[in-house]
SEMITI-477819 format. One record per residue (C-alpha): y, x, z; residue number from 1. Coordinates in pm, whole numbers, plus 50000, padded with zeros to 5 digits. Layout:
NODE Y X Z seq
NODE Y X Z NUM
...
# end
This chain:
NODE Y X Z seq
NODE 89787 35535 24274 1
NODE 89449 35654 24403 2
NODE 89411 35840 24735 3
NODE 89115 36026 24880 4
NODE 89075 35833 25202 5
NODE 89169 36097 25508 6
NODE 88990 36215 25838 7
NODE 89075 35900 26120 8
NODE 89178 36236 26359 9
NODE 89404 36386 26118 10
NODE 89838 36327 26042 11
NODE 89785 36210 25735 12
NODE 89550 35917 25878 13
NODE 89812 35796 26127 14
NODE 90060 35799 25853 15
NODE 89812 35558 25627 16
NODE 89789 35301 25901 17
NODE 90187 35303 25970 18
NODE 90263 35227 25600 19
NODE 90003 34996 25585 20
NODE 90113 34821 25859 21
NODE 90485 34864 25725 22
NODE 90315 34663 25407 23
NODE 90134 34399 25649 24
NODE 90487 34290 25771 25
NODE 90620 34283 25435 26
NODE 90299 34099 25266 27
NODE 90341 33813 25592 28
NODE 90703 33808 25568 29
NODE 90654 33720 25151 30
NODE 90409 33456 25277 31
NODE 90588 33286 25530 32
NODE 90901 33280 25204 33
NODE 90645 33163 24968 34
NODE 90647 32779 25170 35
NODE 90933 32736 24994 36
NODE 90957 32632 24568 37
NODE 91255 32621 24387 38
NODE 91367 32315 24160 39
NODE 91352 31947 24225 40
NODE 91063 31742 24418 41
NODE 90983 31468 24236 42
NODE 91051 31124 24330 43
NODE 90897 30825 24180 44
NODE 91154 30594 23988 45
NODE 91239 30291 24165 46
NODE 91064 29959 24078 47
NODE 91308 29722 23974 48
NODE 91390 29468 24223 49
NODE 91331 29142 24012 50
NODE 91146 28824 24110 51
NODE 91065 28732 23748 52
NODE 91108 28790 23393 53
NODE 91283 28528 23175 54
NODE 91650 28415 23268 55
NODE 91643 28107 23497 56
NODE 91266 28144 23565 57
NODE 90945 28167 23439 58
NODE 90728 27815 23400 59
NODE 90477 27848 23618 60
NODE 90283 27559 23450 61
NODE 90238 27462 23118 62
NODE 89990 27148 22997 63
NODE 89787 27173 22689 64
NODE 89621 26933 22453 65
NODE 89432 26620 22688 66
NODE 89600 26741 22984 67
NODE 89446 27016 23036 68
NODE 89670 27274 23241 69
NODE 89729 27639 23218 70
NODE 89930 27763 23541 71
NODE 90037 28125 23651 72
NODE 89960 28255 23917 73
NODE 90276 28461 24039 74
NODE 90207 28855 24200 75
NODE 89838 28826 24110 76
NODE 89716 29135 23863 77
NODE 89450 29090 23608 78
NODE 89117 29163 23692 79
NODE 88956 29448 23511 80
NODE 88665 29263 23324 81
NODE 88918 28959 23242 82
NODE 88772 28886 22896 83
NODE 88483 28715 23108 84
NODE 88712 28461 23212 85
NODE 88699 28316 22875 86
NODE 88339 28222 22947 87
NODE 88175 28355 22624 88
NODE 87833 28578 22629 89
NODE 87927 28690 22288 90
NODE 88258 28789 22367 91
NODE 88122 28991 22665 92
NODE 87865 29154 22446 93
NODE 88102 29288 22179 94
NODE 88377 29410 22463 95
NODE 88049 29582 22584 96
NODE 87961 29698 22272 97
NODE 88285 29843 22227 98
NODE 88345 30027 22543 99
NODE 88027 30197 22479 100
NODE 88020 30313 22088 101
NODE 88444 30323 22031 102
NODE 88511 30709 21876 103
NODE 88908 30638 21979 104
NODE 88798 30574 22351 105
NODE 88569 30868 22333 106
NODE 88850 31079 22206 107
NODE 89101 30970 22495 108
NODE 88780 31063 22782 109
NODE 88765 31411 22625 110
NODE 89136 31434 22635 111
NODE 89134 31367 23032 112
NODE 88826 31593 23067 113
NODE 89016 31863 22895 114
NODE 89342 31824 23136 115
NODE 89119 31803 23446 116
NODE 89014 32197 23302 117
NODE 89277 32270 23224 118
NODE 89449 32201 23569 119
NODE 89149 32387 23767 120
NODE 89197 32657 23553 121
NODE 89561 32640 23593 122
NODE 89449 32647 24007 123
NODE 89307 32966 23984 124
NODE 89623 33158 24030 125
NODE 89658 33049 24434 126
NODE 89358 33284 24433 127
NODE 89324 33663 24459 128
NODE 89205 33803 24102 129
NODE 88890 34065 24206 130
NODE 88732 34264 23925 131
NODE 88496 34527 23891 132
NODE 88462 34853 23688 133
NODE 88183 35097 23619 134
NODE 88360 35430 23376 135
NODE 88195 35737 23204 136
NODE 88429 35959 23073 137
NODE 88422 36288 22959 138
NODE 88788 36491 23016 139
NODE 88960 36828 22900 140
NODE 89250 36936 23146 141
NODE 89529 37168 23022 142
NODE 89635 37430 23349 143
NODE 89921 37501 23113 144
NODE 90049 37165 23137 145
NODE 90137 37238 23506 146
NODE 90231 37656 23471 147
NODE 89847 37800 23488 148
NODE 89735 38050 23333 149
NODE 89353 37964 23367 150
NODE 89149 37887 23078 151
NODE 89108 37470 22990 152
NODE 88796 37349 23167 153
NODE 88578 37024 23007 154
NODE 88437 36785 23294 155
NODE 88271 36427 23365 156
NODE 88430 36194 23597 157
NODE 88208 35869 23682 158
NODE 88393 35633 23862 159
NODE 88271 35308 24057 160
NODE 88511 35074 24172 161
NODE 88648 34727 24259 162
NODE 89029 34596 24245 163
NODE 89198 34276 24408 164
NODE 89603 34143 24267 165
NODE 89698 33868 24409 166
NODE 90082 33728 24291 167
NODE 90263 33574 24566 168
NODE 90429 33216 24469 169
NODE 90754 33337 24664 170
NODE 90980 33097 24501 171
NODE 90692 32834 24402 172
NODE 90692 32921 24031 173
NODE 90327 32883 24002 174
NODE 90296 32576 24231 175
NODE 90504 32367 23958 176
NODE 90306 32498 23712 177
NODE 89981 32371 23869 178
NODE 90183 32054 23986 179
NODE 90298 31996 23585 180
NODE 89925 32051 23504 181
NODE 89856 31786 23722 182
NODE 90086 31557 23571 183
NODE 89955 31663 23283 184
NODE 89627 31509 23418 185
NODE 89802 31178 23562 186
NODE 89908 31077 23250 187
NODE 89600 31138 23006 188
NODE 89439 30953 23273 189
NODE 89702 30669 23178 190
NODE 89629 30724 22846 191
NODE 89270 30706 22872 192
NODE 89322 30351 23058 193
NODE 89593 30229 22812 194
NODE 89234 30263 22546 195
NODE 89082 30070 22739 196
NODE 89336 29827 22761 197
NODE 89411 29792 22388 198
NODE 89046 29793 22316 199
NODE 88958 29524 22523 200
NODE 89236 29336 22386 201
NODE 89177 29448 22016 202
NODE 88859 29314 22092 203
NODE 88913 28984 22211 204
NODE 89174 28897 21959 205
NODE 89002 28983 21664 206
NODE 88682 28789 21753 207
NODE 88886 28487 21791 208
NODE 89040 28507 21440 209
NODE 88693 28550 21361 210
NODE 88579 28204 21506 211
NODE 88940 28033 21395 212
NODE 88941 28190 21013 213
NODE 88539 28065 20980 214
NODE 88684 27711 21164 215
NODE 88941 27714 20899 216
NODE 88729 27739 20630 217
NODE 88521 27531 20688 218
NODE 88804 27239 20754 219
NODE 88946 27332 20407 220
NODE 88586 27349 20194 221
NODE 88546 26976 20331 222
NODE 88927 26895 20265 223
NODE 88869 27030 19878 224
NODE 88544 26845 19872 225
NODE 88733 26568 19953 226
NODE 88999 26569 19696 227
NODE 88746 26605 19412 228
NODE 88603 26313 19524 229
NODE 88952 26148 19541 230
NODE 89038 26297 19165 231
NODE 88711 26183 19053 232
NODE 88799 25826 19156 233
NODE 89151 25836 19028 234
NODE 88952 26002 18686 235
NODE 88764 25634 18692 236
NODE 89074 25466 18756 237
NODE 89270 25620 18470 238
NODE 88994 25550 18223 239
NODE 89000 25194 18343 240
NODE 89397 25131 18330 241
NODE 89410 25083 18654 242
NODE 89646 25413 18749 243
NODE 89858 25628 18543 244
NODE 89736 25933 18422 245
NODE 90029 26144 18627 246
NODE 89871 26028 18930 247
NODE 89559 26215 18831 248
NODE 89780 26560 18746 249
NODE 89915 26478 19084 250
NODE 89579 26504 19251 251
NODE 89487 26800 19066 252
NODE 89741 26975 19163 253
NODE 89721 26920 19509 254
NODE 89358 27058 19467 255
NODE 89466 27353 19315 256
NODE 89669 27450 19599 257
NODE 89387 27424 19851 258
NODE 89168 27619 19657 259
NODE 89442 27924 19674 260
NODE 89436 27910 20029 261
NODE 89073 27979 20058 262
NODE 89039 28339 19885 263
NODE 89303 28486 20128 264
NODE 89115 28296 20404 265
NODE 88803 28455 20358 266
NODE 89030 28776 20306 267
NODE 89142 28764 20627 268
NODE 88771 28741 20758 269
NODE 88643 29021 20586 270
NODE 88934 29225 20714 271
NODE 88871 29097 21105 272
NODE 88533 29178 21052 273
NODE 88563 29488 20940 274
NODE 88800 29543 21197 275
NODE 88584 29437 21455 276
NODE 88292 29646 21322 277
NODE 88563 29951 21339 278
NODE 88588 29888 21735 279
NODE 88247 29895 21792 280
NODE 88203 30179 21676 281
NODE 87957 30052 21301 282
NODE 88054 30083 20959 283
NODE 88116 29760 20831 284
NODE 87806 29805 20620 285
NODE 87555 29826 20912 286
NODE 87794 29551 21102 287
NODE 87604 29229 21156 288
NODE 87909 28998 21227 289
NODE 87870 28764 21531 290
NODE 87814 28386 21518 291
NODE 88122 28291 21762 292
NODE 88247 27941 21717 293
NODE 88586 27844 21847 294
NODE 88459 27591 22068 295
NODE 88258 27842 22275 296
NODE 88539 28018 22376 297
NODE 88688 27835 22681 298
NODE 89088 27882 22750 299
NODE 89154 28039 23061 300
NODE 89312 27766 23330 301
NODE 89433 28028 23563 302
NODE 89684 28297 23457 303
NODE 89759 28619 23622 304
NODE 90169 28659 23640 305
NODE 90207 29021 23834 306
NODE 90572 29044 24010 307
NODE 90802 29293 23787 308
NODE 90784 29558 24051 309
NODE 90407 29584 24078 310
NODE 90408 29576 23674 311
NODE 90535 29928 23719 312
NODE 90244 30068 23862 313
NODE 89979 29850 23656 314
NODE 90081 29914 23332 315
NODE 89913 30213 23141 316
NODE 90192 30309 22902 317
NODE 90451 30316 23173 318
NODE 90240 30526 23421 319
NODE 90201 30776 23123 320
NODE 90568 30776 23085 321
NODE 90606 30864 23457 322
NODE 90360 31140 23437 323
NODE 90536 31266 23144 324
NODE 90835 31268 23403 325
NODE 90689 31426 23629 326
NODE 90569 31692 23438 327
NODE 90971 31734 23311 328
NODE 91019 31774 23645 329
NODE 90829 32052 23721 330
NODE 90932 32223 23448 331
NODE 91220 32279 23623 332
NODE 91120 32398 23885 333
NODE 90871 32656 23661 334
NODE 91205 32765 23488 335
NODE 91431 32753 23787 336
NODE 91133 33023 23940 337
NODE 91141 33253 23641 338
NODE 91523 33362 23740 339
NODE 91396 33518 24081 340
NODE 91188 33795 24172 341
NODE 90812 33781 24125 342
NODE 90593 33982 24403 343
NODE 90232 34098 24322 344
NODE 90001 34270 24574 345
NODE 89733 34477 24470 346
NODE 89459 34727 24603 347
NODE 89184 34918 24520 348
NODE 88836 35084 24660 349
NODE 88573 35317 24473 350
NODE 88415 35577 24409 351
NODE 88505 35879 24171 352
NODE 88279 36217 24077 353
NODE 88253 36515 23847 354
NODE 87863 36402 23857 355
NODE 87640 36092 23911 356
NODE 87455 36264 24237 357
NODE 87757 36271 24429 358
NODE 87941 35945 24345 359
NODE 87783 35762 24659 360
NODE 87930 36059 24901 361
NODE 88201 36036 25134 362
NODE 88415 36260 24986 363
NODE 88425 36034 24673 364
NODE 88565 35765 24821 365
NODE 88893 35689 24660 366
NODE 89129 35383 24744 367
NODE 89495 35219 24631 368
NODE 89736 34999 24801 369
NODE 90069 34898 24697 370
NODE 90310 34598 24580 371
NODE 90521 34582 24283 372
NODE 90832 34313 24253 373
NODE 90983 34247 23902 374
NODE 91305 34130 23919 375
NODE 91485 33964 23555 376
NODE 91854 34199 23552 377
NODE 91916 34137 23167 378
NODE 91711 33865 22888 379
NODE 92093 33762 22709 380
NODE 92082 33409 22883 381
NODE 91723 33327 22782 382
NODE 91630 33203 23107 383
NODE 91931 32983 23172 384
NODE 91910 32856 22839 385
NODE 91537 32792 22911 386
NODE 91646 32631 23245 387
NODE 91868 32402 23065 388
NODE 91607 32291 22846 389
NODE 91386 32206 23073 390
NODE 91674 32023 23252 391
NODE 91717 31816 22909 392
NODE 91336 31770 22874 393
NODE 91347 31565 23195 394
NODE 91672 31390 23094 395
NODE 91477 31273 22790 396
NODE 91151 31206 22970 397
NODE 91357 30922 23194 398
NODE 91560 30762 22902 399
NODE 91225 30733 22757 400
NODE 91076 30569 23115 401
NODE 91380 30336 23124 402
NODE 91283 30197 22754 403
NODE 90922 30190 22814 404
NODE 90989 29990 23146 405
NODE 91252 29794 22956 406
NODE 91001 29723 22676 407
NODE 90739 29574 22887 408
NODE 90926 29359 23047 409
NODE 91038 29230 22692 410
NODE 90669 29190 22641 411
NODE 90567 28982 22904 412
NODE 90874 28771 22860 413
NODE 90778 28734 22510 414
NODE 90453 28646 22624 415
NODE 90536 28406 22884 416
NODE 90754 28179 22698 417
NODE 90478 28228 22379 418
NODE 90214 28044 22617 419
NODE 90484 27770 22742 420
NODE 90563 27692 22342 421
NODE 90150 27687 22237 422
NODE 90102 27431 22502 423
NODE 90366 27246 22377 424
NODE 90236 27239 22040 425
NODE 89887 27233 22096 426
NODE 89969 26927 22222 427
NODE 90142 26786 22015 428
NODE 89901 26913 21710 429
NODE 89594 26767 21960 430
NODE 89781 26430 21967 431
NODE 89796 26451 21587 432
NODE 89450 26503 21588 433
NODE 89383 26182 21749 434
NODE 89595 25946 21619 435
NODE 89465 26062 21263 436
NODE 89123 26022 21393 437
NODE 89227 25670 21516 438
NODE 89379 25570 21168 439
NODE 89082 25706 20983 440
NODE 88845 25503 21184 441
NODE 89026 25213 21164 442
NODE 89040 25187 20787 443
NODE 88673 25265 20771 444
NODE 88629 24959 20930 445
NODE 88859 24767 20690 446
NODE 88695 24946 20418 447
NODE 88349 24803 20575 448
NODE 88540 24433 20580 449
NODE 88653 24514 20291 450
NODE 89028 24472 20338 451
NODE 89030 24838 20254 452
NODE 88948 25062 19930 453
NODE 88807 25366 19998 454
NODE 89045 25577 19811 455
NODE 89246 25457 20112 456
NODE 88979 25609 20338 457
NODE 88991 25960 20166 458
NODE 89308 25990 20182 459
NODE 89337 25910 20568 460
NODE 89085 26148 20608 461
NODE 89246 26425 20433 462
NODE 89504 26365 20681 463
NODE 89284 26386 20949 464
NODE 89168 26706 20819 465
NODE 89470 26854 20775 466
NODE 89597 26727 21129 467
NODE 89276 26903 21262 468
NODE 89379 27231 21044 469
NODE 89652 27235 21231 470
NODE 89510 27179 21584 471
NODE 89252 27509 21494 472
NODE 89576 27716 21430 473
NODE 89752 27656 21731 474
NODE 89454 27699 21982 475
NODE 89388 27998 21843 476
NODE 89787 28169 21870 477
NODE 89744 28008 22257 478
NODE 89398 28225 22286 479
NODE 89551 28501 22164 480
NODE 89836 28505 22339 481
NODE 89649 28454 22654 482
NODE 89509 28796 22572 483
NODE 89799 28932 22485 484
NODE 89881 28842 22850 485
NODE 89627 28982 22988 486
NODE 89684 29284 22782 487
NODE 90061 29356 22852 488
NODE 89993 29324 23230 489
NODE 89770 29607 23257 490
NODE 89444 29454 23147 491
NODE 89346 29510 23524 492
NODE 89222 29919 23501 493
NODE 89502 30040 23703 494
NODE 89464 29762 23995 495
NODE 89061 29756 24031 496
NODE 88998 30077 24211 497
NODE 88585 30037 24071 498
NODE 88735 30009 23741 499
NODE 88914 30390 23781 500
NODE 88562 30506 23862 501
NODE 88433 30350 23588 502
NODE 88654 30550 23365 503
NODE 88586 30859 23524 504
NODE 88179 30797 23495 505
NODE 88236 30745 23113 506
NODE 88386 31103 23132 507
NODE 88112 31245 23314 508
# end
């Protein structure tokens, strides 16, 4: 209600200052109530107290082919730039490449700048709302509305004035709402770093099956030239009685079947290329492929093994999950708020006139004060069913924690024991390799005594190729699952603190 503001001397002046007084006790009383906020405080799940991740252990070194050894390195996190540790300037380039041009990583940066709005907005409610309004209006009054007989006069009223509200968070309703906002914010922030993860890592992987399908190839266009030459001498052979003509079928049908295994080779190249092209951000049509050979991409000797309770707070996908928790949990407390009472203060000051010339005068001054509480007495149980809701939204937000926690530690079991088993048969495949080699050099030198043929020859060296087939197929699973390490530990964004500001300057 508006009020002419009265003479300082007068009654009506003394009584203004004890009610607003009376209201100054009440506004500091609501204030010194509003330090509390109903519903739970959230507490971070508890780490799992576990000192690794397989049953009876995890190897903590595995030797490859020629001795080489691979070791873990146990409660050390990945770095963030950890596809350098594979020592390849084209790798780098393309991660590079990636991180800068990806439309999905894009997408997840203007996700997490529209959370970070939408929590500042969200903020704006711990502050008083002031507003300003400017009216012209032209009025007829009725005298008969109140028992006059006068005649119905037609008058102006300009009126200049400001207004201030400000809603007391008495029971903290509005604090969990900003707090689940912020949540909100913690986990598209995981989200955002879980893209950069799986980029990285899509990255990586796929450039390798680049280098191993184009190694592959090219192992089985020489093992097909190979076998025509070994037809073509059985052909001879034949036509000179010397073999039987089933021998020759024999031949050609082991031909045959390496020339099928080609088309889906070069299949599977396209698609990684394409793929590849995808995650930098090209077309596959404006894509020029890279020229990575396997042999310039150098196995990592070191391997980061992060304890189980520090995976917790490195892994993207499992911070999300805790935001997500935490937002559930304030949702409780925004529900749990909306039972009780909400208190809004509010005032006003301006100016009101019959005519523009006297709006600025004393006399025009006008003014409100006052407070208003709204109290729920009757919604048929929608804001205890609402409260319950929210209750079950946080019950599913942890079952869905545990499993995500539960999952990657699957992972990087998985993972661990992958790397001990491609060490083992890289190995063994390497040691194939060479004793192949040995055999086919060793003939060649019969075959240059000439206690050897050298349809003997080919056919070693078939073997050798296939032995060396073989070898190219399990060092590439062992680089890949080295990423795939790498990857299900984090990929290092959530332990290098100049890695977070990198992902924040990308949203900039």
């Amino acid at each position: 209600m508006k009020k002419t503001v009265p003479p300082k001397n007068s009654a009506a002046f003394q009584g203004y200052r004890r009610g607003s007084a009376l209201l100054a006790s009440f506004v500091v009383s609501l204030f010194l109530l509003s330090g509390c906020a109903v519903g739970p405080d959230f507490v971070h799940p508890e780490a799992p107290k576990l000192t690794h991740y397989n049953h009876g252990g995890d190897t903590k070194e595995s030797v490859t082919a020629e001795g080489i050894s691979q070791g873990f390195e146990e409660g050390i996190g990945p770095v963030a730039n950890w596809w350098s540790l594979y020592k390849s300037k084209q790798l780098d380039a393309a991660v590079i490449q990636g991180l800068a041009d990806n439309p999905g990583l894009k997408a997840a940066q203007a996700s997490l700048r529209q959370s970070q709005e939408n929590l500042r907005a969200g903020s704006g409610i711990f502050y008083p709302q002031l507003s300003a309004t400017f009216a012209e209006n032209r009025e007829r009054n009725s005298p008969a509305s109140i028992g006059s007989s006068a005649p119905a006069s037609i008058f102006n009223i300009t009126t200049l004035s400001s207004s201030v509200s400000y809603a007391l968070d008495v029971f903290g309703g509005q604090r969990r709402t900003v707090e689940g906002l912020a949540a909100q914010v913690d986990q598209q922030r995981a989200l955002t770093l879980g893209s950069y993860m799986m980029l990285t890592g899509n990255i990586v992987n796929t450039s390798i099956a680049i280098a191993a399908y184009r190694a592959e190839i090219d192992e089985f266009e020489q093992l097909i030239a190979l076998e025509r030459d070994q037809i073509s001498i059985a052909e001879k052979q034949f036509k000179a009685g010397l073999t039987a003509y089933g021998a020759v079928l024999a031949l050609r049908n082991q031909l045959h079947a390496l020339e099928a295994t080609l088309p889906p080779l070069r299949q599977k190249l396209s698609q990684a290329e394409h793929l590849l092209a995808t995650l930098e951000g090209k077309t596959p049509a404006e894509f020029q492929p890279p020229t990575l050979q396997l042999t310039d991409i150098s196995l990592p000797r070191q391997l980061p093994l992060s304890l189980p309770s520090e995976l917790v707070r490195q892994r993207p996908d499992i911070l999300a999950a805790e935001a997500q928790l935490h937002a559930a949990s304030a949702g409780i407390g925004v529900a749990t708020a909306a039972l009780f009472p909400s208190v809004t203060l509010n005032g006003s000051y301006g100016q009101s006139s019959q005519t523009m010339n006297n709006l600025l005068n004393s006399g025009s001054n006008v003014w409100g004060i006052g407070a208003s509480v709204t109290a729920p007495i009757f919604k048929g149980g929608t804001l205890l069913s609402q409260r319950r809701a929210a209750i079950g939204a946080y019950q599913q937000s942890f079952a869905s924690y545990k499993q995500t926690v539960l999952a990657a530690f699957a992972q990087v079991a998985d993972i661990v024991r992958a790397l001990e088993h491609d060490a083992q048969l890289t190995q063994t495949e390497a040691q194939a390799v060479k004793d192949a080699e040995l055999s086919l050099n060793l003939l060649k030198s019969n075959y240059q005594a000439g206690t050897a043929n050298y349809l003997q020859v080919m056919v070693t060296d078939i073997q050798y190729r296939q032995a060396k087939i073989g070898y190219l197929q399990a060092e590439a699973q062992q680089l890949q699952d080295t990423t795939a390490l790498f990857v299900a530990l984090g990929g290092g964004w959530a332990n290098d603190l100049k890695a977070k500001e990198e992902v924040y300057l990308h949203n900039k």
